[in-house]
MARKOL-694053 format. One record per residue (C-alpha): residue in three letters; chain; z, y, x. Coordinates in Angstrom, 2 decimals, padded with zeros to 5 digits. Each point is the difference from the previous one (the first is absolute). Example, Ala and Ser with C-alpha at 12.3 -4.5 7.8 and 13.67 -1.06 7.14 Angstrom:
BEGIN
  code  unit       zz       yy       xx
   ala     A   007.80  -004.50   012.30
   ser     A  -000.66   003.44   001.37
end
This chain:
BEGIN
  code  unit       zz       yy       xx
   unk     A  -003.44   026.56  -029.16
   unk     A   000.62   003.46  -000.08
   unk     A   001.36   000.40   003.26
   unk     A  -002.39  -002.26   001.74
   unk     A  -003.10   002.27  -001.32
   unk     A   001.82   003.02   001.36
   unk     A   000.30  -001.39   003.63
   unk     A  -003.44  -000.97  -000.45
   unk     A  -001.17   003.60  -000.91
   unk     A   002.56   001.58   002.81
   unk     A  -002.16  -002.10   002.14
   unk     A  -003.25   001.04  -000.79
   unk     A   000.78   003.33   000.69
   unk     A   000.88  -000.35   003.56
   unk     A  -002.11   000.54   002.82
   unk     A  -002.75  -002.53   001.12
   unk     A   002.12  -000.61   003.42
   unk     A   003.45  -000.06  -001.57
   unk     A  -000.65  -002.45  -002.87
   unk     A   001.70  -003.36   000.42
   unk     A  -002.13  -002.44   001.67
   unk     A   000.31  -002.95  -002.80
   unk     A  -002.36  -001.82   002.11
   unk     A   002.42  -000.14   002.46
   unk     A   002.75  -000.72  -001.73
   unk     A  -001.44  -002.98  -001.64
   unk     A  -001.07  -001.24   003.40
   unk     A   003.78   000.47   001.27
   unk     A   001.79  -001.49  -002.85
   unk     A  -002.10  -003.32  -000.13
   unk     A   001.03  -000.48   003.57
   unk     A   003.73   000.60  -001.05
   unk     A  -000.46  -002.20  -002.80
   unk     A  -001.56  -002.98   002.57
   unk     A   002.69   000.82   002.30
   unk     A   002.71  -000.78  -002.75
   unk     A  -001.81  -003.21  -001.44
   unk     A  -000.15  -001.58   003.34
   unk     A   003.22   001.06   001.03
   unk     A   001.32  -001.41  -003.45
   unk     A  -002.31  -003.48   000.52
   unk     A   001.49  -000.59   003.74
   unk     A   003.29   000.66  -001.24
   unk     A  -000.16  -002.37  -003.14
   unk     A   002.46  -002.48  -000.49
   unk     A  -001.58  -003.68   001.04
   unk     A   000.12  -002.42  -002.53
   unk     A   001.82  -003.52   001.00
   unk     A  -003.78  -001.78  -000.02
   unk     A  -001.54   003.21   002.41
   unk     A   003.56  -000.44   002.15
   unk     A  -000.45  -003.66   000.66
   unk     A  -004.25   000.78   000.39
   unk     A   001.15   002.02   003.52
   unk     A   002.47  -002.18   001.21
   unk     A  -002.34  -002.92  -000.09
   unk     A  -002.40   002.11   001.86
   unk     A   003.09   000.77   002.54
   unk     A   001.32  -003.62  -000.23
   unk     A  -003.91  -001.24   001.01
   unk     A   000.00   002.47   003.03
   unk     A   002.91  -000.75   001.14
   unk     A  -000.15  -003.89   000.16
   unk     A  -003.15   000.65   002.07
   unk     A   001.85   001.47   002.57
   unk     A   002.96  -002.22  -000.76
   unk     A  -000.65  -003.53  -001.04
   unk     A   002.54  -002.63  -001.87
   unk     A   002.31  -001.77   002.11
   unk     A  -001.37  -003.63  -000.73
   unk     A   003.54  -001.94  -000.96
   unk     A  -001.07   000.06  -004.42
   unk     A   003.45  -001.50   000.08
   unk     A   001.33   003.11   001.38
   unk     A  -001.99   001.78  -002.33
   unk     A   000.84  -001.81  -002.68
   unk     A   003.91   000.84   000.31
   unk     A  -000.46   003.65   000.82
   unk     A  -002.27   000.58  -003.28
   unk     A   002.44  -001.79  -002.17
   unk     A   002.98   001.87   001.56
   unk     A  -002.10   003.45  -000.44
   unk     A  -001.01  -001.40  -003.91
   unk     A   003.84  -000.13  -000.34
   unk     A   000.85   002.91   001.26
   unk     A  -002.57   001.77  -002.19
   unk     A   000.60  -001.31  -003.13
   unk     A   003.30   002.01   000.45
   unk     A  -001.64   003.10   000.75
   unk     A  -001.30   002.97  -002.76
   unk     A  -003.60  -001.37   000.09
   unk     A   000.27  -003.77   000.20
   unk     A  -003.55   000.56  -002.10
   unk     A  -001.89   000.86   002.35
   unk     A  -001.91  -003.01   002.41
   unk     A   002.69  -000.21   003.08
   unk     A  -001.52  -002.35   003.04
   unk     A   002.18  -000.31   003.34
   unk     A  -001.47  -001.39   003.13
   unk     A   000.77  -000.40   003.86
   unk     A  -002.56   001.73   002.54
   unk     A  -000.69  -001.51   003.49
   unk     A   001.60   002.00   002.23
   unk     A   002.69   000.62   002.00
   unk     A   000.53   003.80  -000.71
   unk     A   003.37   000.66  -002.09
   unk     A  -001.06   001.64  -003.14
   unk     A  -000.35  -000.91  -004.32
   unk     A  -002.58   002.18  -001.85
   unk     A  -000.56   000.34  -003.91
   unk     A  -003.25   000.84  -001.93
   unk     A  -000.46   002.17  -002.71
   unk     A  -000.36  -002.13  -002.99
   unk     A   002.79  -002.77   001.81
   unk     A  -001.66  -001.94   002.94
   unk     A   002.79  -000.23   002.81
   unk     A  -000.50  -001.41   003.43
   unk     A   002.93  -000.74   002.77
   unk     A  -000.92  -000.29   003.22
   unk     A   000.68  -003.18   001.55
   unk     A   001.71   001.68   003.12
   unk     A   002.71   001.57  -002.85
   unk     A   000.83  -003.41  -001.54
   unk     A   000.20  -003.04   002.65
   unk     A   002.61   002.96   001.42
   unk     A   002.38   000.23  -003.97
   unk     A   002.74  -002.77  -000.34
   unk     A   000.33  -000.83  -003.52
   unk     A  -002.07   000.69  -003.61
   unk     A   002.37   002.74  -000.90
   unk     A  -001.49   001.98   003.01
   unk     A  -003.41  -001.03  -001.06
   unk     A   000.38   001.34  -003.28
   unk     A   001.52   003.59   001.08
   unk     A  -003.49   000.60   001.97
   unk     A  -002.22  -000.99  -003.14
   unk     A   002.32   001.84  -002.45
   unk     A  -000.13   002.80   002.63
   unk     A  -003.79  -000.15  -000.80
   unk     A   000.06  -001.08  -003.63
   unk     A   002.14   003.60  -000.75
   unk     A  -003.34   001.68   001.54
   unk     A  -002.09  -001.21  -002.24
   unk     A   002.29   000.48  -002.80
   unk     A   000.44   003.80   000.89
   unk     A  -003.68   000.24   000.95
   unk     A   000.59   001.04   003.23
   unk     A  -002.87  -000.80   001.92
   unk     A  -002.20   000.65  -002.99
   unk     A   001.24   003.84   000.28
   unk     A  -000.40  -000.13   003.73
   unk     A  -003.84  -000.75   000.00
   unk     A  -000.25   002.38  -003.15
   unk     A   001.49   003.07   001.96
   unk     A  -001.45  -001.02   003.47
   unk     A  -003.82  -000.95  -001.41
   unk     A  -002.90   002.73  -000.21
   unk     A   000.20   001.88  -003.22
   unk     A  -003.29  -000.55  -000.52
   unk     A   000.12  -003.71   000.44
   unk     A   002.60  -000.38  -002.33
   unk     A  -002.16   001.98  -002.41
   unk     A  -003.05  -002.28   000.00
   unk     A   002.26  -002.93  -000.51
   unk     A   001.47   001.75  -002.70
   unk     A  -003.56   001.03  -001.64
   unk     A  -001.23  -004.14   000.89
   unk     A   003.97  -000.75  -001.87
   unk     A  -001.18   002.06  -003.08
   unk     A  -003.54   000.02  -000.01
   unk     A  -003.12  -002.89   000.08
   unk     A   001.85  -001.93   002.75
   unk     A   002.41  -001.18  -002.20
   unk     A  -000.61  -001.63  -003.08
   unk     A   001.67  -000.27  -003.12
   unk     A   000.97  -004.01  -000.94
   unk     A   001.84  -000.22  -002.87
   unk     A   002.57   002.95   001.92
   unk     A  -000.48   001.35   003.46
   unk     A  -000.77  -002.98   001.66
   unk     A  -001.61   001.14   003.07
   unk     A  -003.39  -001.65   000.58
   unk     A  -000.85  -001.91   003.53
   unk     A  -001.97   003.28   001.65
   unk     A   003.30   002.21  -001.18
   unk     A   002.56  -002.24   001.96
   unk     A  -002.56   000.08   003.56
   unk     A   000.07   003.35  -000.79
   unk     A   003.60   000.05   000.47
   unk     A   000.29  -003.00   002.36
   unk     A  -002.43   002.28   002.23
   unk     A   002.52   002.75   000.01
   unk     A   002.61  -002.32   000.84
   unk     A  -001.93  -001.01   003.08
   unk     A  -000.50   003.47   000.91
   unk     A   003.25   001.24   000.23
   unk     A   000.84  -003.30   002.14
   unk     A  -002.62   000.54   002.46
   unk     A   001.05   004.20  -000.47
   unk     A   003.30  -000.56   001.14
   unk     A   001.19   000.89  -003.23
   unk     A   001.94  -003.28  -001.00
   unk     A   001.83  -000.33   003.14
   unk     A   001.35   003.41   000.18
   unk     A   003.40   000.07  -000.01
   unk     A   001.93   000.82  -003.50
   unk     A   002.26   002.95  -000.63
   unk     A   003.55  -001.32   000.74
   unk     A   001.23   000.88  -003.19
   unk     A  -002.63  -002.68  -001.13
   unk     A   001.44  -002.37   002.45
   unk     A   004.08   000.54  -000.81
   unk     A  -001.01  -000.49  -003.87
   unk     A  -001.70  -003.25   000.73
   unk     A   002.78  -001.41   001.81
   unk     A   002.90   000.94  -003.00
   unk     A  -002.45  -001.22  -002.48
   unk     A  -000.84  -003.39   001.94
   unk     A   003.93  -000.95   000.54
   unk     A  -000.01   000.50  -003.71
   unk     A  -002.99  -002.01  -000.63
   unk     A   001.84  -002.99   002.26
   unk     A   003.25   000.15  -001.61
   unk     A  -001.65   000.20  -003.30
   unk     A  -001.68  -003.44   001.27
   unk     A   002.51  -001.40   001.61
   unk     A  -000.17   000.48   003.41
   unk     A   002.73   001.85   002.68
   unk     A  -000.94   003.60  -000.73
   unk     A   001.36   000.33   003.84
   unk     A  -003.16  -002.33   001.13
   unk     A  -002.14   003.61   000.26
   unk     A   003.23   001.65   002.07
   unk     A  -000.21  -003.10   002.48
   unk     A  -003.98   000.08   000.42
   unk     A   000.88   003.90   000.85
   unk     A   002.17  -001.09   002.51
   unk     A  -001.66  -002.38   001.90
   unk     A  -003.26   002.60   000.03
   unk     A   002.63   002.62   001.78
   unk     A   000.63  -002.88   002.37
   unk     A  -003.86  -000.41   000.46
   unk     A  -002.06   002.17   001.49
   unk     A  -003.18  -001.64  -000.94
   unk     A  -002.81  -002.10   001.49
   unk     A  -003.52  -001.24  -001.01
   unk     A  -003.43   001.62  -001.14
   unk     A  -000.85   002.70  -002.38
   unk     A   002.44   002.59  -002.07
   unk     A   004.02  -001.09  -000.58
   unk     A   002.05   000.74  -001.96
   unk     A   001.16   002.48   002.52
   unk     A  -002.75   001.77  -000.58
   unk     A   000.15  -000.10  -003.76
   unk     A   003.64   000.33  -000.74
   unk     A   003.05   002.55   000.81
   unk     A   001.87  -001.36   002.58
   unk     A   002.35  -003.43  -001.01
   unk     A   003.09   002.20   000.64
   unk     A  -000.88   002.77  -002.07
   unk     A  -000.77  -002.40  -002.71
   unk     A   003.29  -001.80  -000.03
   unk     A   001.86   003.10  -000.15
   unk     A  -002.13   001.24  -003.24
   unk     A   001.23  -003.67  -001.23
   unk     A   003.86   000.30   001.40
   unk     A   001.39   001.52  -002.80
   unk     A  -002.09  -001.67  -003.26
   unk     A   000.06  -003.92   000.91
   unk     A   003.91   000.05   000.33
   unk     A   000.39   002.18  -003.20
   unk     A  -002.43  -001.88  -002.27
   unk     A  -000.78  -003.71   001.18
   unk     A   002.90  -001.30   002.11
   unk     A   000.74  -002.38  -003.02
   unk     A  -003.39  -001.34   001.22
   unk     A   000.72  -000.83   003.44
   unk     A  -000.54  -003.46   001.52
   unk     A  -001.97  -001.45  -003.00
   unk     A  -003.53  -001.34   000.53
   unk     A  -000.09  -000.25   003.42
   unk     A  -002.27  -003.57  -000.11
   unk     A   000.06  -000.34   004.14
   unk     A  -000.89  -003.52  -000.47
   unk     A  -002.89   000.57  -002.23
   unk     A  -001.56   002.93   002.11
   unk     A   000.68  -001.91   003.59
   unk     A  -001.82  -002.91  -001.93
   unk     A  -002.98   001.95  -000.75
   unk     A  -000.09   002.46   002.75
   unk     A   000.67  -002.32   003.09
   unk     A  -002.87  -002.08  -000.02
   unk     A  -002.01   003.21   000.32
   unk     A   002.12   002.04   002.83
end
Protein backbone atom coordinates (compact mmCIF):
# COMPACT_ATOMS: atom_id res chain seq x y z
CA UNK A 1 0.00 0.00 0.00
CA UNK A 2 2.92 1.86 0.67
CA UNK A 3 4.45 1.63 -2.53
CA UNK A 4 1.36 2.12 -4.53
CA UNK A 5 0.74 5.69 -2.70
CA UNK A 6 4.30 6.61 -3.58
CA UNK A 7 3.86 6.01 -7.41
CA UNK A 8 0.75 7.79 -6.98
CA UNK A 9 2.46 10.92 -5.40
CA UNK A 10 5.63 10.55 -8.00
CA UNK A 11 2.84 11.03 -10.37
CA UNK A 12 1.29 13.98 -9.27
CA UNK A 13 4.29 15.75 -9.39
CA UNK A 14 5.00 15.42 -12.99
CA UNK A 15 4.21 17.75 -15.57
CA UNK A 16 0.61 18.22 -17.00
CA UNK A 17 1.96 16.80 -20.56
CA UNK A 18 4.13 14.01 -19.19
CA UNK A 19 1.64 12.40 -16.77
CA UNK A 20 0.42 8.98 -17.85
CA UNK A 21 -2.63 9.15 -19.83
CA UNK A 22 -4.82 6.52 -17.61
CA UNK A 23 -7.55 7.34 -19.90
CA UNK A 24 -5.75 5.87 -22.46
CA UNK A 25 -4.55 3.12 -21.01
CA UNK A 26 -7.85 1.92 -19.86
CA UNK A 27 -9.15 2.39 -23.37
CA UNK A 28 -6.09 0.15 -24.71
CA UNK A 29 -6.22 -2.58 -22.25
CA UNK A 30 -10.06 -3.30 -22.62
CA UNK A 31 -9.36 -3.82 -26.26
CA UNK A 32 -6.47 -6.29 -25.29
CA UNK A 33 -8.64 -7.86 -22.91
CA UNK A 34 -11.61 -8.32 -25.88
CA UNK A 35 -8.94 -9.38 -28.12
CA UNK A 36 -7.92 -12.30 -25.68
CA UNK A 37 -11.62 -13.35 -24.75
CA UNK A 38 -12.53 -13.79 -28.30
CA UNK A 39 -9.46 -15.25 -29.28
CA UNK A 40 -9.91 -17.69 -26.19
CA UNK A 41 -13.95 -18.27 -27.22
CA UNK A 42 -12.99 -19.16 -31.07
CA UNK A 43 -10.38 -21.31 -29.88
CA UNK A 44 -12.51 -23.25 -27.20
CA UNK A 45 -12.65 -26.78 -27.27
CA UNK A 46 -16.29 -27.94 -28.88
CA UNK A 47 -18.21 -30.03 -26.82
CA UNK A 48 -19.40 -33.56 -28.51
CA UNK A 49 -23.28 -32.01 -28.63
CA UNK A 50 -21.77 -28.37 -30.36
CA UNK A 51 -19.44 -30.92 -32.71
CA UNK A 52 -22.32 -32.95 -33.99
CA UNK A 53 -24.64 -29.27 -34.04
CA UNK A 54 -22.05 -28.21 -37.20
CA UNK A 55 -21.81 -31.28 -38.88
CA UNK A 56 -25.53 -31.56 -39.21
CA UNK A 57 -25.47 -28.11 -40.56
CA UNK A 58 -22.55 -29.45 -43.05
CA UNK A 59 -24.28 -32.87 -43.53
CA UNK A 60 -27.75 -30.70 -44.57
CA UNK A 61 -25.68 -28.58 -47.11
CA UNK A 62 -24.11 -31.03 -48.49
CA UNK A 63 -27.00 -33.49 -49.33
CA UNK A 64 -28.49 -30.45 -51.11
CA UNK A 65 -25.91 -30.42 -53.46
CA UNK A 66 -25.55 -34.17 -53.24
CA UNK A 67 -28.65 -36.22 -52.81
CA UNK A 68 -28.99 -40.12 -51.55
CA UNK A 69 -28.47 -42.65 -54.04
CA UNK A 70 -32.10 -44.20 -53.91
CA UNK A 71 -31.17 -48.22 -53.47
CA UNK A 72 -32.29 -48.09 -49.06
CA UNK A 73 -30.99 -51.58 -49.57
CA UNK A 74 -27.71 -50.25 -50.43
CA UNK A 75 -28.02 -47.98 -47.73
CA UNK A 76 -29.01 -50.21 -45.46
CA UNK A 77 -25.69 -52.44 -45.79
CA UNK A 78 -23.29 -49.54 -45.93
CA UNK A 79 -24.75 -48.01 -42.50
CA UNK A 80 -24.58 -51.31 -40.80
CA UNK A 81 -21.03 -51.98 -42.13
CA UNK A 82 -20.03 -48.21 -41.00
CA UNK A 83 -22.12 -49.02 -37.35
CA UNK A 84 -19.61 -51.95 -37.21
CA UNK A 85 -16.80 -50.42 -37.97
CA UNK A 86 -17.50 -47.70 -35.39
CA UNK A 87 -18.35 -49.50 -32.57
CA UNK A 88 -14.59 -50.49 -32.82
CA UNK A 89 -13.40 -47.10 -32.92
CA UNK A 90 -12.42 -44.59 -29.63
CA UNK A 91 -15.87 -42.88 -29.80
CA UNK A 92 -18.38 -45.57 -30.67
CA UNK A 93 -20.62 -42.94 -28.35
CA UNK A 94 -21.07 -40.63 -30.42
CA UNK A 95 -24.31 -40.89 -33.23
CA UNK A 96 -22.32 -42.51 -36.42
CA UNK A 97 -24.76 -42.51 -39.75
CA UNK A 98 -23.16 -43.78 -43.19
CA UNK A 99 -24.86 -43.17 -46.46
CA UNK A 100 -24.25 -43.40 -50.35
CA UNK A 101 -24.51 -39.99 -52.43
CA UNK A 102 -25.72 -39.97 -56.10
CA UNK A 103 -22.96 -39.44 -58.01
CA UNK A 104 -20.48 -40.68 -59.98
CA UNK A 105 -17.44 -38.62 -58.64
CA UNK A 106 -14.86 -40.95 -56.62
CA UNK A 107 -14.71 -39.56 -53.20
CA UNK A 108 -16.03 -40.59 -49.09
CA UNK A 109 -16.41 -37.54 -46.78
CA UNK A 110 -16.93 -37.50 -42.84
CA UNK A 111 -18.75 -34.88 -40.65
CA UNK A 112 -17.76 -33.50 -37.58
CA UNK A 113 -19.84 -35.13 -35.00
CA UNK A 114 -19.74 -38.74 -37.39
CA UNK A 115 -21.99 -38.37 -40.56
CA UNK A 116 -19.98 -40.13 -43.49
CA UNK A 117 -20.99 -40.18 -47.08
CA UNK A 118 -19.25 -42.38 -50.07
CA UNK A 119 -19.77 -41.41 -53.25
CA UNK A 120 -21.45 -43.79 -55.36
CA UNK A 121 -18.75 -43.43 -58.21
CA UNK A 122 -16.04 -44.78 -55.25
CA UNK A 123 -18.09 -47.90 -54.38
CA UNK A 124 -19.88 -49.68 -57.53
CA UNK A 125 -15.82 -49.38 -58.53
CA UNK A 126 -14.41 -51.56 -54.69
CA UNK A 127 -14.57 -55.46 -54.97
CA UNK A 128 -15.28 -56.80 -51.67
CA UNK A 129 -16.56 -55.39 -47.91
CA UNK A 130 -13.04 -55.41 -46.64
CA UNK A 131 -12.34 -52.54 -49.18
CA UNK A 132 -15.52 -50.92 -48.17
CA UNK A 133 -14.62 -50.80 -44.72
CA UNK A 134 -10.89 -49.33 -45.22
CA UNK A 135 -12.65 -46.09 -46.90
CA UNK A 136 -15.19 -45.63 -43.88
CA UNK A 137 -12.52 -46.45 -41.25
CA UNK A 138 -10.33 -44.08 -43.33
CA UNK A 139 -13.11 -41.55 -42.40
CA UNK A 140 -14.21 -42.88 -39.03
CA UNK A 141 -10.22 -42.13 -37.76
CA UNK A 142 -11.15 -38.35 -38.81
CA UNK A 143 -13.67 -37.98 -36.74
CA UNK A 144 -12.03 -39.75 -34.00
CA UNK A 145 -8.90 -37.40 -34.22
CA UNK A 146 -11.15 -34.41 -34.95
CA UNK A 147 -9.68 -33.65 -37.96
CA UNK A 148 -12.04 -31.80 -39.86
CA UNK A 149 -13.38 -30.23 -36.71
CA UNK A 150 -9.73 -28.52 -36.37
CA UNK A 151 -9.73 -27.74 -40.04
CA UNK A 152 -12.91 -25.46 -40.00
CA UNK A 153 -11.67 -24.16 -36.46
CA UNK A 154 -8.24 -22.89 -37.92
CA UNK A 155 -9.63 -21.99 -41.44
CA UNK A 156 -13.08 -20.06 -40.05
CA UNK A 157 -13.11 -16.16 -39.23
CA UNK A 158 -11.94 -15.53 -35.74
CA UNK A 159 -14.64 -13.60 -35.18
CA UNK A 160 -17.19 -16.10 -36.27
CA UNK A 161 -15.92 -18.61 -34.17
CA UNK A 162 -16.20 -16.08 -31.35
CA UNK A 163 -19.94 -15.39 -31.62
CA UNK A 164 -20.55 -19.08 -31.73
CA UNK A 165 -18.55 -19.39 -28.83
CA UNK A 166 -20.40 -16.37 -26.88
CA UNK A 167 -24.15 -18.11 -28.43
CA UNK A 168 -22.14 -21.78 -26.91
CA UNK A 169 -21.77 -20.02 -23.45
CA UNK A 170 -24.19 -17.44 -23.29
CA UNK A 171 -28.40 -17.09 -23.74
CA UNK A 172 -28.26 -19.31 -26.86
CA UNK A 173 -27.67 -22.18 -25.02
CA UNK A 174 -29.57 -23.31 -22.25
CA UNK A 175 -28.92 -25.18 -19.30
CA UNK A 176 -31.24 -28.72 -19.13
CA UNK A 177 -30.42 -30.64 -16.44
CA UNK A 178 -26.34 -30.24 -17.92
CA UNK A 179 -25.36 -28.45 -21.06
CA UNK A 180 -27.88 -29.63 -23.18
CA UNK A 181 -27.85 -27.22 -25.92
CA UNK A 182 -31.31 -25.78 -26.64
CA UNK A 183 -32.93 -25.90 -30.41
CA UNK A 184 -31.75 -22.02 -31.36
CA UNK A 185 -28.00 -23.12 -29.96
CA UNK A 186 -27.67 -26.17 -32.40
CA UNK A 187 -29.02 -23.72 -35.76
CA UNK A 188 -26.64 -21.64 -34.40
CA UNK A 189 -24.09 -24.15 -35.02
CA UNK A 190 -25.82 -26.00 -37.88
CA UNK A 191 -25.62 -22.37 -39.56
CA UNK A 192 -21.91 -22.36 -39.20
CA UNK A 193 -21.72 -25.68 -40.55
CA UNK A 194 -23.47 -24.48 -43.68
CA UNK A 195 -21.21 -21.65 -43.93
CA UNK A 196 -18.07 -23.14 -44.08
CA UNK A 197 -19.66 -25.63 -46.81
CA UNK A 198 -20.83 -23.00 -49.02
CA UNK A 199 -17.13 -21.02 -47.86
CA UNK A 200 -15.15 -23.61 -49.23
CA UNK A 201 -14.02 -24.38 -45.94
CA UNK A 202 -15.15 -28.14 -45.64
CA UNK A 203 -13.82 -29.20 -48.86
CA UNK A 204 -10.42 -27.87 -48.49
CA UNK A 205 -8.04 -30.30 -48.62
CA UNK A 206 -6.47 -31.69 -45.13
CA UNK A 207 -2.85 -31.45 -44.09
CA UNK A 208 -1.30 -34.80 -45.21
CA UNK A 209 -0.13 -35.60 -41.98
CA UNK A 210 -3.98 -35.66 -41.22
CA UNK A 211 -4.46 -37.91 -44.11
CA UNK A 212 -1.35 -40.64 -43.41
CA UNK A 213 -2.77 -40.83 -39.64
CA UNK A 214 -6.21 -41.66 -40.86
CA UNK A 215 -5.14 -44.34 -43.02
CA UNK A 216 -2.78 -46.28 -40.03
CA UNK A 217 -5.58 -45.70 -37.70
CA UNK A 218 -8.40 -47.06 -40.16
CA UNK A 219 -6.34 -50.47 -41.04
CA UNK A 220 -6.35 -50.69 -37.31
CA UNK A 221 -9.91 -49.97 -36.90
CA UNK A 222 -10.59 -52.96 -39.74
CA UNK A 223 -8.41 -55.47 -38.28
CA UNK A 224 -9.72 -54.65 -34.93
CA UNK A 225 -13.23 -55.53 -36.70
CA UNK A 226 -12.36 -58.05 -38.65
CA UNK A 227 -11.79 -57.08 -41.91
CA UNK A 228 -8.33 -57.41 -44.34
CA UNK A 229 -6.45 -54.43 -42.94
CA UNK A 230 -4.90 -54.61 -46.72
CA UNK A 231 -8.64 -53.70 -48.10
CA UNK A 232 -7.48 -49.69 -47.62
CA UNK A 233 -3.87 -50.60 -49.51
CA UNK A 234 -6.00 -52.15 -52.49
CA UNK A 235 -8.63 -49.14 -52.70
CA UNK A 236 -5.14 -47.03 -52.89
CA UNK A 237 -4.18 -48.95 -55.64
CA UNK A 238 -6.85 -49.05 -57.86
CA UNK A 239 -7.21 -44.93 -57.29
CA UNK A 240 -3.35 -44.81 -58.70
CA UNK A 241 -4.76 -46.84 -61.56
CA UNK A 242 -7.65 -44.24 -61.91
CA UNK A 243 -7.36 -41.06 -62.90
CA UNK A 244 -10.81 -39.99 -62.12
CA UNK A 245 -14.11 -39.12 -63.83
CA UNK A 246 -17.51 -37.56 -62.89
CA UNK A 247 -18.81 -34.15 -61.33
CA UNK A 248 -17.68 -32.10 -58.47
CA UNK A 249 -14.34 -32.45 -56.10
CA UNK A 250 -12.43 -36.19 -55.90
CA UNK A 251 -10.68 -37.48 -53.93
CA UNK A 252 -7.85 -36.29 -56.03
CA UNK A 253 -8.51 -33.19 -55.02
CA UNK A 254 -8.85 -33.94 -51.34
CA UNK A 255 -6.19 -36.47 -50.73
CA UNK A 256 -2.18 -36.86 -51.21
CA UNK A 257 -1.63 -38.74 -54.07
CA UNK A 258 -2.59 -42.89 -53.79
CA UNK A 259 1.18 -43.56 -54.17
CA UNK A 260 2.37 -41.39 -51.60
CA UNK A 261 -0.15 -42.85 -49.33
CA UNK A 262 0.80 -46.46 -49.77
CA UNK A 263 4.30 -45.76 -49.16
CA UNK A 264 3.42 -43.87 -45.65
CA UNK A 265 1.49 -47.42 -45.15
CA UNK A 266 4.49 -49.80 -46.65
CA UNK A 267 6.27 -50.23 -43.70
CA UNK A 268 3.31 -50.32 -40.68
CA UNK A 269 0.62 -52.86 -42.28
CA UNK A 270 3.36 -55.61 -42.77
CA UNK A 271 4.89 -54.93 -39.26
CA UNK A 272 1.64 -54.77 -37.25
CA UNK A 273 -1.45 -56.51 -39.03
CA UNK A 274 -0.19 -59.16 -41.46
CA UNK A 275 -1.70 -61.76 -38.94
CA UNK A 276 -4.87 -60.01 -40.23
CA UNK A 277 -4.64 -60.55 -43.79
CA UNK A 278 -7.36 -62.25 -45.87
CA UNK A 279 -10.04 -62.24 -43.09
CA UNK A 280 -13.38 -60.50 -43.68
CA UNK A 281 -13.29 -60.08 -47.09
CA UNK A 282 -17.43 -60.83 -47.51
CA UNK A 283 -17.22 -60.47 -51.65
CA UNK A 284 -20.43 -62.25 -51.76
CA UNK A 285 -22.21 -60.11 -49.34
CA UNK A 286 -20.96 -56.69 -50.83
CA UNK A 287 -21.51 -57.92 -54.72
CA UNK A 288 -25.06 -58.84 -53.26
CA UNK A 289 -25.76 -55.48 -52.05
CA UNK A 290 -23.78 -53.34 -54.30
CA UNK A 291 -24.70 -54.91 -57.79
CA UNK A 292 -28.17 -54.22 -58.00
CA UNK A 293 -27.20 -50.56 -57.65
CA UNK A 294 -23.99 -50.30 -60.18
Amino acid sequence: MKRLAALLLAGACLPALAQFDFGRALDLGKKVIDSGKKLSEANREFSTEEEVALGEGITAGFLGAAPLHRDAGLQRYVNRVGKWLALHCERADLPWSFGVVDTDTINAFAMPGGTIVVTHGLLKRLNNEAELAGVLAHEIAHVVKKHQLSAIQSSMNTSVLADIGREAAGQAIGRRGGNALTQQGKQILADAGIDALKNGIFLRPLDRSMEYEADRMAVVIAARSGYDPYGLVAVLQMLAQHKGDGSGVSVFDTHPSPGDRMGELEGFVPNALERYAGQGLNDARFRQAVSPAR
